[in-house]
C-alpha positions, 0 to 999 in steps of 0.5 A: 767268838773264838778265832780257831785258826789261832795257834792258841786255840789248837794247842789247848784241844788235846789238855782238854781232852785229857781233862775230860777223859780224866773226870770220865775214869774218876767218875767211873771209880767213884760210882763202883759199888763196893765188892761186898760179895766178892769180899764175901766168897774171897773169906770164906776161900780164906777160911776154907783154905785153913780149914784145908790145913793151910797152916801147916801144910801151905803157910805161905799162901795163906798168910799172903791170903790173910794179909791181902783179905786185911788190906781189902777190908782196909780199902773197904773202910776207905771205900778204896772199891776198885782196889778191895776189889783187886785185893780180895780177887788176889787174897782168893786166888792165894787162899785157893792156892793154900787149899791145893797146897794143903791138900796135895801134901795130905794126900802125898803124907796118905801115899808115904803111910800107905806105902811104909804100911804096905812094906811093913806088911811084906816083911812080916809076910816074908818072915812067916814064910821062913 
């Protein structure tokens, strides 16, 4: 039987510790299930973000929409889950940004016209009233 007054024996409870806790957190990554529906909604944000005109209008985030949704589908491949996963929530969060982005900009391009329409408009209605 192990003498636990030995100064030897306390010193190697905390290594223990850490060793348990380790397998605990490695267990845990390992018995994540792949993010297939969070790849799926992170996609389709990608998608609708160029659909939204996130080429021309927010290039930026797309791209950075794009690349993360590539290196999620990589760490998928790899059955890397937690970080597809991070990536995927990333690329969808990018890809929303994309998708407002664009829109607003449409939206304010609207506004410009509209306004340029309205003061062509004023001048022809004062150059009839002369």
């Amino acid at each position: 039987m192990k003498n636990i007054n030995h100064p030897g024996f306390s010193r190697s409870l905390p290594g223990i510790g850490l060793c348990a806790a380790a397998v605990v957190f490695i267990g845990g990554c390992a018995s994540m299930p792949p993010p297939t529906e969070q790849m799926a909604v992170s996609k389709a944000a990608v998608i609708s973000a160029n659909s939204a005109g996130g080429n021309e209008y927010a290039p930026i985030p797309l791209k950075k929409a794009m690349e993360k949704m590539d290196t999620a589908e990589r760490a998928m491949a790899e059955q890397n889950y937690p970080l597809a996963r991070r990536l995927a929530e990333e690329a969808q969060v990018d890809a929303q940004l994309a998708a407002v982005s664009a829109r607003s900009a449409k939206a304010q391009k609207a506004a410009r016209e509209l306004q340029e329409d309205n003061r062509v408009l004023r001048q022809e209605i004062e150059r009839q009233t002369q």
